[in-house]
N, C-alpha and C positions, 0 to 999 in steps of 0.2 A: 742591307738594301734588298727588297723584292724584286724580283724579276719582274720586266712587265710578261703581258701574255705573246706581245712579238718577240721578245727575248729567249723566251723556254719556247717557243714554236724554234727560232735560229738553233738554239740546240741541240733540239730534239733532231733535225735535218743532221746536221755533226753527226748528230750520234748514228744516226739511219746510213750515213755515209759510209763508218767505222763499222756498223754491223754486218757490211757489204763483204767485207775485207774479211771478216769473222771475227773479229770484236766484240766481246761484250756490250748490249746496250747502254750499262751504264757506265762503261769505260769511255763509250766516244761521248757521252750526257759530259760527263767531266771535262774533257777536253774541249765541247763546245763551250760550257763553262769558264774555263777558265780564258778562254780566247777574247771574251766579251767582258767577263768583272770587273766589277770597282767598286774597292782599290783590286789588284791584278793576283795578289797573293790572298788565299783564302787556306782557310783552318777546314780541316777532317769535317768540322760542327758545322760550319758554311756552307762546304760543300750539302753535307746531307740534308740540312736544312731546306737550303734552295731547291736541291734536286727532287726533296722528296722520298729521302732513300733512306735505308740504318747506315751507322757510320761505318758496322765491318762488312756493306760494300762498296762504300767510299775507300776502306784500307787496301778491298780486293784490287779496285780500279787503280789505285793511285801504284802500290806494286807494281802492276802491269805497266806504265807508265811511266815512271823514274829507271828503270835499266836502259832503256832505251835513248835518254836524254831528253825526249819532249819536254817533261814535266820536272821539275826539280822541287828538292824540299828546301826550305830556308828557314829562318828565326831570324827574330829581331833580337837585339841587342837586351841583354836584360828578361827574355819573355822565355816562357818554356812553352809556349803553343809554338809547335810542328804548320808552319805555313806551306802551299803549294803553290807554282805559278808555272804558267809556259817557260822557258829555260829559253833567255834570246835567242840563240842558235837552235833551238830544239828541234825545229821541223829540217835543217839542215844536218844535225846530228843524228834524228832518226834514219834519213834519206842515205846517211853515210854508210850505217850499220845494214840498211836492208842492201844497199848495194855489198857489202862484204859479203854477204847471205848468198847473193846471187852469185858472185866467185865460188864461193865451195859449192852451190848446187850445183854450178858447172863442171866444176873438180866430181860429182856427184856421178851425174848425166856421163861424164867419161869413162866412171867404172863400169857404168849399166852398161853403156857400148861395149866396154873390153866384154864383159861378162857374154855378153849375144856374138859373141863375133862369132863367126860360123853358120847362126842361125840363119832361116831365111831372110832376107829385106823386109816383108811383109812384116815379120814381130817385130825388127829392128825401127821400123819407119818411125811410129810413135816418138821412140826415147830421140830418133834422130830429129828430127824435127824441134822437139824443145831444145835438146842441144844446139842446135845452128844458132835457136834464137837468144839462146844466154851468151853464147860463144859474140855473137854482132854487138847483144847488149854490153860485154865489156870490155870491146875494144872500142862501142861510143862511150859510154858513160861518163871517161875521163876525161875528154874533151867539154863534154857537158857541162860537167861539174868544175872545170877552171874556167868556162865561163861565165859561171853564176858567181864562182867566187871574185868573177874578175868586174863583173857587175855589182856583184853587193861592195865590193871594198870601192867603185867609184861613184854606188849611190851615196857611201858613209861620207868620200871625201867631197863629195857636192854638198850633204845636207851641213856640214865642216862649212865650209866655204859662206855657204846663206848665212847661218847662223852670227859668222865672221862680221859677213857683211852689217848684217840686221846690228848687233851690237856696237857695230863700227855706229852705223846711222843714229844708232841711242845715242850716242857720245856725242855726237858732233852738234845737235840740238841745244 
């Protein structure tokens, strides 16, 4: 399937988004990719094809990608092409991992402190200052995040229920 040109425009935004972060451009090109494909799983060949890219830096991208959980690799049954697709949880998987990131930079932040202790406030302020804000960041974040998960587990058991319904109403016809 070709992209249209409003498709690789939504991308290319993805990817401008990711390069914000410091992201490779065509690492977030990928991600917008695969956010939008169809079918959702796309081969190394797919990828580069559509993107426009060689495929070792489709391999670059996709490395950066798969540790994190966003992106997962699969096969089908019977095939040896290496597929890629968004990993359901992925964007929830990533958000997990950078929040664990932000506990140890706080564990981080509290060495620099020990490290200055004595110095004036004025050198201290800097390091202190991020520390307050990782220190607030994760005594919210848990709250946050069990109520997203308290949200997504009662968007699943609604679209459960419709679905319920909907099949019910097939039957009854």
């Amino acid at each position: 399937m070709s992209p249209t040109e409003s498709e690789l425009d939504f991308v290319d935004e993805v990817a401008t988004s990711f390069e914000r972060e410091g992201m490779p451009l065509i690492t977030g090109r990928v991600i917008g990719w695969l956010l939008i494909s169809d079918p959702p799983e796309q081969s190394a060949a797919d990828l580069a094809s559509v993107l426009g890219v060689s495929r070792s830096s489709i391999s670059t991208a996709t490395r950066m990608l798969t540790p994190g959980g966003l992106v997962e690799r699969v096969r089908r049954r019977g095939d040896r092409v290496e597929l890629f697709r968004i990993a359901p949880d992925g964007w929830s998987r990533m958000l997990a991992a950078r929040y664990a990131r932000a506990t140890e930079f706080r564990a981080v932040l509290e060495r620099g402190l020990g490290t200055l202790a004595g110095t004036p406030a004025a050198r201290r302020d800097r390091l202190a200052n991020v520390h307050e804000l990782y220190l607030f960041l994760e005594s919210e974040l848990p709250a946050l995040w069990e109520r997203w998960e308290r949200h997504r587990a009662g968007g699943a058991q609604q679209q459960h229920r419709a679905g319920a319904q909907q099949h019910r109403a097939g039957e009854s016809r």
